[in-house]
C-alpha positions in Angstrom: 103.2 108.5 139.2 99.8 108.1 141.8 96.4 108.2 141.4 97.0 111.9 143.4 99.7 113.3 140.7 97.4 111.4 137.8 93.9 113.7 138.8 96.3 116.5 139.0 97.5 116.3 135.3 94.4 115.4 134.1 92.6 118.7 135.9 95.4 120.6 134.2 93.4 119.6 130.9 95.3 119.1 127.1 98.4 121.4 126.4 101.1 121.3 124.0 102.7 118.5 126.3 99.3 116.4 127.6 96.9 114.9 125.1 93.6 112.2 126.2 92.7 109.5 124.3 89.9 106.9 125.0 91.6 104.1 123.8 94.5 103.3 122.0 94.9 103.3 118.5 97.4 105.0 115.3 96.0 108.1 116.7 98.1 107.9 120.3 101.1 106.9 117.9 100.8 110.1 116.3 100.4 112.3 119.3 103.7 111.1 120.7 105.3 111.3 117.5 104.3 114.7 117.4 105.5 115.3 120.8 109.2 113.6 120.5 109.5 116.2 117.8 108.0 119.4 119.7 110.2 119.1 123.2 108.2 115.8 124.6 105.0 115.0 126.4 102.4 112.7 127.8 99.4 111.1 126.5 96.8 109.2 128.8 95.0 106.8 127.6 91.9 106.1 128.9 90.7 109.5 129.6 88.2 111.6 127.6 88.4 114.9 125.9 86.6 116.3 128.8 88.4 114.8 131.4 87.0 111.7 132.7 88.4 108.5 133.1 86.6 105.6 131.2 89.4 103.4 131.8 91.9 100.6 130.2 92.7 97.0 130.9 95.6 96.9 133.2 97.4 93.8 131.5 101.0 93.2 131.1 100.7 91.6 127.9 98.5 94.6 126.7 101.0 97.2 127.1 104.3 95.0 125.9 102.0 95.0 122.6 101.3 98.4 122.4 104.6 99.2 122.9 105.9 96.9 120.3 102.8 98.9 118.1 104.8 102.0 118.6 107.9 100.6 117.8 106.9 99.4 114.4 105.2 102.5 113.2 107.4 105.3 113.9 111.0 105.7 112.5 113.3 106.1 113.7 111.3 103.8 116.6 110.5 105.2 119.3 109.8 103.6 122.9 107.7 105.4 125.4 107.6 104.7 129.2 104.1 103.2 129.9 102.7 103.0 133.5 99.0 102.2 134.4 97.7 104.5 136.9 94.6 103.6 139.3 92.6 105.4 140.9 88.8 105.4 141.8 86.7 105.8 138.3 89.2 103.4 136.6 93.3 103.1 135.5 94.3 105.3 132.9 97.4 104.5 130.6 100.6 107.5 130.9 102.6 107.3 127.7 105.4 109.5 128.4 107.8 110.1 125.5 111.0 112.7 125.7 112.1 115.5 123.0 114.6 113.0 121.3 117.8 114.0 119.8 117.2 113.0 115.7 114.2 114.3 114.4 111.8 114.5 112.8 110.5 111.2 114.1 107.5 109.7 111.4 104.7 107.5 111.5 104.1 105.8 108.2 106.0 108.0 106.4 104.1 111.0 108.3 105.9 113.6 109.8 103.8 115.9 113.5 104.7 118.4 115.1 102.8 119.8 118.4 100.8 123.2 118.3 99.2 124.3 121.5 96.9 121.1 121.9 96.5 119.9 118.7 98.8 118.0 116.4 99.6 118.8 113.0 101.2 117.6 109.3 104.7 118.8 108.7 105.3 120.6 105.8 108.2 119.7 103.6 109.7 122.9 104.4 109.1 122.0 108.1 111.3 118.8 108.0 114.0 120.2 106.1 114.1 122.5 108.7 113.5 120.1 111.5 116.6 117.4 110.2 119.3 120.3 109.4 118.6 121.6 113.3 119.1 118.1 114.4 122.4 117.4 112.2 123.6 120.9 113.3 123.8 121.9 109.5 122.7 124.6 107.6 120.9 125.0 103.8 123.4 127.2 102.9 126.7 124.9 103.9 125.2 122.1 101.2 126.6 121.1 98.2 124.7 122.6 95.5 124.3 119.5 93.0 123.9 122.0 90.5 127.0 124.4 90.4 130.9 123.8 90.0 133.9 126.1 90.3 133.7 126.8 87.0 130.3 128.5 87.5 131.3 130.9 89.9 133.0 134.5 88.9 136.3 135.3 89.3 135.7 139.0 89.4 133.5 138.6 92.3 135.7 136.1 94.2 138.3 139.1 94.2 135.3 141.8 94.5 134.9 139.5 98.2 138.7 139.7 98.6 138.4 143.4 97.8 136.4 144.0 100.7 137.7 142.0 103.1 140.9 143.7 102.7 139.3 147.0 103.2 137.3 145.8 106.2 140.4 144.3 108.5 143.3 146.6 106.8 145.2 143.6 105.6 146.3 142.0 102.3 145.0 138.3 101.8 147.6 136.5 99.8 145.3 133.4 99.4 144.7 132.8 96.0 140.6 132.4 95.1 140.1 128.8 95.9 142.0 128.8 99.0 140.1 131.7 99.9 136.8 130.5 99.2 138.1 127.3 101.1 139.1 128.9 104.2 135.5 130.2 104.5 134.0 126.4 104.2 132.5 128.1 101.1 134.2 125.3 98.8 134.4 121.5 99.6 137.6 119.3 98.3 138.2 122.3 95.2 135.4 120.5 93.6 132.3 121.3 95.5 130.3 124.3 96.2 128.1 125.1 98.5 124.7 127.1 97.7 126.1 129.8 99.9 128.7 130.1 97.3 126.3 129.8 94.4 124.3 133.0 96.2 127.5 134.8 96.5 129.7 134.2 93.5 127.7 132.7 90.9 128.2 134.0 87.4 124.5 133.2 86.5 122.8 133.9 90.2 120.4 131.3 91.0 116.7 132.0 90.9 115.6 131.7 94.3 118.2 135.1 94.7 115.0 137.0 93.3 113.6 140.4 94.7 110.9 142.1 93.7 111.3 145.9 94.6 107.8 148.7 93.4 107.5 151.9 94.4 104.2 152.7 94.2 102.2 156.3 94.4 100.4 157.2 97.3 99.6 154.9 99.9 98.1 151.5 98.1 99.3 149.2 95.2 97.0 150.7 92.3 99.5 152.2 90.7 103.6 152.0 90.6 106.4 154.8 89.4 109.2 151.9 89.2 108.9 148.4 89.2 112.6 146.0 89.4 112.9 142.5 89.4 116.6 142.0 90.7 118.3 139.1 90.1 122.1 139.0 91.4 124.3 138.1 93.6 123.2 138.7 97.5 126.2 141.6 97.6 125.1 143.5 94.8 121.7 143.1 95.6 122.2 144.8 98.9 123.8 148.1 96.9 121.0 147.8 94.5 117.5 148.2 96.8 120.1 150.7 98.9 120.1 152.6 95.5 115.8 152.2 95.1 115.4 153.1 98.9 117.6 156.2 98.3 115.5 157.4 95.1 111.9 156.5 96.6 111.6 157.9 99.7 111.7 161.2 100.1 114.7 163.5 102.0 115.1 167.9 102.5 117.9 169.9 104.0 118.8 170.7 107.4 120.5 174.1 108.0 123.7 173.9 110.0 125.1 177.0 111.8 127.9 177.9 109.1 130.4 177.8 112.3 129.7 174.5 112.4 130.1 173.3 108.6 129.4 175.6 105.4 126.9 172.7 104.0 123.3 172.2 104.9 123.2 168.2 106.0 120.5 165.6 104.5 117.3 164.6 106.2 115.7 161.4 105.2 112.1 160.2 105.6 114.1 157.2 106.9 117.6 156.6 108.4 119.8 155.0 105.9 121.6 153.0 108.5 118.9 151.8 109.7 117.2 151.1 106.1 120.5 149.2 105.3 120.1 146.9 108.5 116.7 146.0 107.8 117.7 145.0 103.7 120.7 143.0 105.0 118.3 141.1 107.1 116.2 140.7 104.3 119.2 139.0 102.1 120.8 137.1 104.8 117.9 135.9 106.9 116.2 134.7 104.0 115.2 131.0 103.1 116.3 130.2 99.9 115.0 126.9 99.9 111.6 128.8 99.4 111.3 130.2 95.7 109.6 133.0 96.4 110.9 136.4 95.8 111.4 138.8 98.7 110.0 141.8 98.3 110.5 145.4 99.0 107.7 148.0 98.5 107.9 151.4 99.1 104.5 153.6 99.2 104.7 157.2 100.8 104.0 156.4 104.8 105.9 153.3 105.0 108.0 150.4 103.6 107.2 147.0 103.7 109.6 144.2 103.2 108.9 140.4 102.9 110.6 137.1 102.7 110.5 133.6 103.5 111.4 132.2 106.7 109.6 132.7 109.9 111.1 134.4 112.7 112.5 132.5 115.5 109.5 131.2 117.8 108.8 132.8 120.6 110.7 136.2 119.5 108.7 139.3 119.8 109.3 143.2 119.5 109.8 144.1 123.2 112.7 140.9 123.8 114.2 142.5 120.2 114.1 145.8 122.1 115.9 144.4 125.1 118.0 142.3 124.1 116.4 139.2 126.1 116.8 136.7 123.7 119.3 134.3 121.8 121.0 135.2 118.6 120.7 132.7 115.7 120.7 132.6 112.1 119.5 130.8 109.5 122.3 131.1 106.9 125.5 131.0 109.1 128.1 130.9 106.3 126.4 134.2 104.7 126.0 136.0 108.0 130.1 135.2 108.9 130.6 136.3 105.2 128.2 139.9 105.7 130.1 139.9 108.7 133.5 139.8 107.3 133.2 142.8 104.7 131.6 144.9 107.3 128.1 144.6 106.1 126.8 143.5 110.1 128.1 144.3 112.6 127.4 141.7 115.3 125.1 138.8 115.0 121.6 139.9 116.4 121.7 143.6 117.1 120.6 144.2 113.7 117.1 144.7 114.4 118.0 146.6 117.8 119.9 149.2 115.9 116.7 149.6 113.9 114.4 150.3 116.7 116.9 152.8 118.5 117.1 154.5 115.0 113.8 154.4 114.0 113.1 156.0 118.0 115.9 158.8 117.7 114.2 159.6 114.0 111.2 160.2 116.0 109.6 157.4 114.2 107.4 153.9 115.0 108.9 151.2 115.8 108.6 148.8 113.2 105.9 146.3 112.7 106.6 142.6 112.4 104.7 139.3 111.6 104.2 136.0 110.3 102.6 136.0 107.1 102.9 133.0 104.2 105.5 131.0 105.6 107.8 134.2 106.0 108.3 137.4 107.9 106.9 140.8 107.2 108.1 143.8 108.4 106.9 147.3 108.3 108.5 150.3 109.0 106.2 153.9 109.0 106.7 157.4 108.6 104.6 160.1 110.6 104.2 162.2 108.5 106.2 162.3 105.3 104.9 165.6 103.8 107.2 167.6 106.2 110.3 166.0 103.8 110.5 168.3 101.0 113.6 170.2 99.4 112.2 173.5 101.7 112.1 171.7 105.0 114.8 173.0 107.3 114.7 172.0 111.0 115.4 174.4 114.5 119.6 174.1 114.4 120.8 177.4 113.2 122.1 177.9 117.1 125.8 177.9 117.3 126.2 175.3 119.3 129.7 174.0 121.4 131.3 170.8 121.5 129.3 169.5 124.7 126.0 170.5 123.3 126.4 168.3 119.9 128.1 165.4 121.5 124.4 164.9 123.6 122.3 165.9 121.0 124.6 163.3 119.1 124.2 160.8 121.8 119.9 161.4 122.7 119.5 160.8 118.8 121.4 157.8 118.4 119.5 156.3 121.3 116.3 157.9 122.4 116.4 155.8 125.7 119.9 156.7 126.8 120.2 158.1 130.4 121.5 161.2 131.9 124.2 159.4 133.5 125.2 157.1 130.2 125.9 160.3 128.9 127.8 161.7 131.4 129.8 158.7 131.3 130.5 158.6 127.2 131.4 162.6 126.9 133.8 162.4 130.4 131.2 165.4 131.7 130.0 165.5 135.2 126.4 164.2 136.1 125.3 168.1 136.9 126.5 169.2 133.4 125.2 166.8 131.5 121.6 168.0 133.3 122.6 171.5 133.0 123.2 170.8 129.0 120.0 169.0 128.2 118.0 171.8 130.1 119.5 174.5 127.8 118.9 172.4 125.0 115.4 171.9 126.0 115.3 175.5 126.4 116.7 176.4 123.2 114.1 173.9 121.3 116.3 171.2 120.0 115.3 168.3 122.9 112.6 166.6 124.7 111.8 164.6 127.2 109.0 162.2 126.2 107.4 160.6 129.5 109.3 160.1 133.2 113.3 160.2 133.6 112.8 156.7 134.5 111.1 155.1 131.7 110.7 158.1 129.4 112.9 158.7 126.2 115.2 161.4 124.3 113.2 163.2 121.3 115.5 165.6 118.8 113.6 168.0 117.4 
């Protein structure tokens, strides 16, 4: 580095990777600890908060002793490249430290992590977090000191096996432990793992609790049903399936009797897309936290909380898209989920939501941080118009063609004219041709442009 590429840096002012200190001190320590555990960074010493360079001591001996400072106070020790940089108001000291592979790095016993320019105290959460990432475990592939074999039912072992038989169309002659084993869900016949515990446990652990309400009206001053669920993470799935289905509110739509003799169901939500979001809610969750999830239902929307932030830098519109990388946060329960037909691919969860929520006719959902976990909010219009009178326009008779597009716009509001054409095997013109008559006939829109606009089934 020159005195040219030092006065650009330091114009470029503090960041999440560029700190200024006047002098050295336990202070610089803790920046580049901080840094080494948020993807590296620099810090000058020698420079003010505003940007002007008061200057250091260029001496040899000077910076083999901070150096061996550094080294002293952080574990595991960490050693810096140091290089004095000249220029015309004074030198300035460049500490450069790398993102290093086993984290978190301390400084008497101290654990920082960078945000934006500042640096701050790791939780205990935060480190837990921070040492699994770097040891490529997961919470949920520990042994839980706690539980044994012997704690774990049989009758949901081969409720598990059950399922997964259903779910490939095979018989699994393994017999329990084997089973379990194959899965990584049991350690040397005598271990087992907290994903095991959550699954199998004949007692289910405490940190498995959800609190479900459904309250009246549109605030929390008063409730019609109030569960605390306590079970395994499968039954607990069926069970707030069974509260969504009996709090939220659903009518009739009529059917041309050519079509079927019985009037289908309309819900104030899709149910596929209710049982995505309280799969993530079960599998997504951490369970190192001891707070209940919860799930409340009001009459315009459903919230759903639990702990565990979602993955930085992930926002609606890349959930939308698909621009972003898949992970998850209890591995051995998602495979498990995964296995008995519960997901269906890792990550498209919450993209089947929003394509669900959009062919409903409904707002996309709402999500945030909020206390150390993720919130998510999910909104009906206008939920009077679900009552056991409603009926919607589809008393046309209507051919094979003309319910495999309505089938297809209202499974994904966004599909094209051409996607179409290329999932029913019609040509291009018919596909346009069928979507004007529907239009005509009441039962489609076009929100916005053909390019950029989206399907709306009325």
């Amino acid at each position: 580095m020159n005195a040219k590429n030092l006065k650009k840096l330091i114009k470029s002012g503090e960041s999440a990777h560029l700190e200024f200190k006047e002098s050295f001190g336990d202070t610089v320590i803790e920046a580049l600890v901080a840094m080494a555990n948020t993807g590296g960074g620099k810090v000058l010493v020698g420079v003010r908060d505003n940007g002007t360079v008061c200057g250091v001591e260029p001496h040899k001996a000077k910076i083999t002793s901070w150096i061996n400072d550094i080294k002293m106070k952080t574990s595991p020790s960490l050693f810096p490249e140091v290089l004095i940089v000249g220029i015309q108001s004074g030198s300035a000291a460049v500490f450069s430290v790398k993102d290093v592979s086993v984290k978190p790095i301390s400084t008497k016993g101290k654990c920082f992590i960078r945000r934006g320019s500042s640096n701050h105290l790791m939780s205990i959460q935060e480190i837990a977090d921070m040492y699994l990432k770097t040891y490529n475990l997961s919470w949920d592939s520990l042994i839980d000191p706690d539980k044994t074999p012997a704690d774990l039912s049989l009758k949901k072992v081969e409720r598990f096996r059950t399922l997964l038989e259903k779910q490939a169309s095979v018989t699994v002659p393994d017999d329990s432990f084997t089973l379990l084993r194959k899965f990584s869900l049991l350690k040397n016949d005598r271990e087992t793992t907290f994903a095991a515990s959550l699954l199998f446990s004949a007692k289910p652990p405490a940190n498995t609790a959800i609190h479900a309400v459904r309250f009246k009206g549109t605030t929390k001053d008063e409730s019609t049903e109030d569960l605390y669920i306590q079970d395994d993470l499968v039954a607990e799935t069926d069970l707030l399936m069974e509260f969504i289905h009996r709090s939220i509110k659903r009518g009739v739509r009529k059917v041309s009797a050519l079509k079927q003799l019985t009037h289908e169901t309309v819900w104030q939500y899709p149910p596929d897309a209710m049982r995505e979001l309280v799969v993530n809610l079960v599998i997504h969750r951490d369970y190192k936290n001891a707070s209940p999830a919860c799930l409340f239902i009001f009459d315009d929307r459903i919230e759903m909380w639990n702990a565990g932030e979602m993955p930085k830098g992930l926002s609606l519109d890349k959930l939308q898209s698909g621009d972003y990388e898949p992970s998850a946060r209890n591995p051995l329960l998602t495979r498990v989920f995964k296995e008995i037909g519960l997901i269906e691919n890792l990550g498209s969860g919450l993209q089947k939501v929003c394509r669900l929520l959009t062919g409903a006719g409904l707002p996309l959902p709402f999500i945030e941080a909020l206390a150390s976990g993720t919130r998510i909010v999910v909104r009906s219009e206008n939920p009077e118009k679900y009552t056991e009178k409603y009926t919607e326009k589809y008393t046309e008779t209507l051919s094979k063609s003309e319910r495999a597009v309505l089938s297809l716009t209202g499974g994904s509001a966004r599909i094209t004219q051409s996607q179409i054409a290329r999932k029913t095997s019609l040509s291009l013109q018919a596909v346009k041709k069928i979507t004007a008559g529907l239009k005509n006939k009441g039962l489609l829109r076009r929100i916005g442009p053909d390019k950029g606009g989206h399907w709306e089934v009325l």
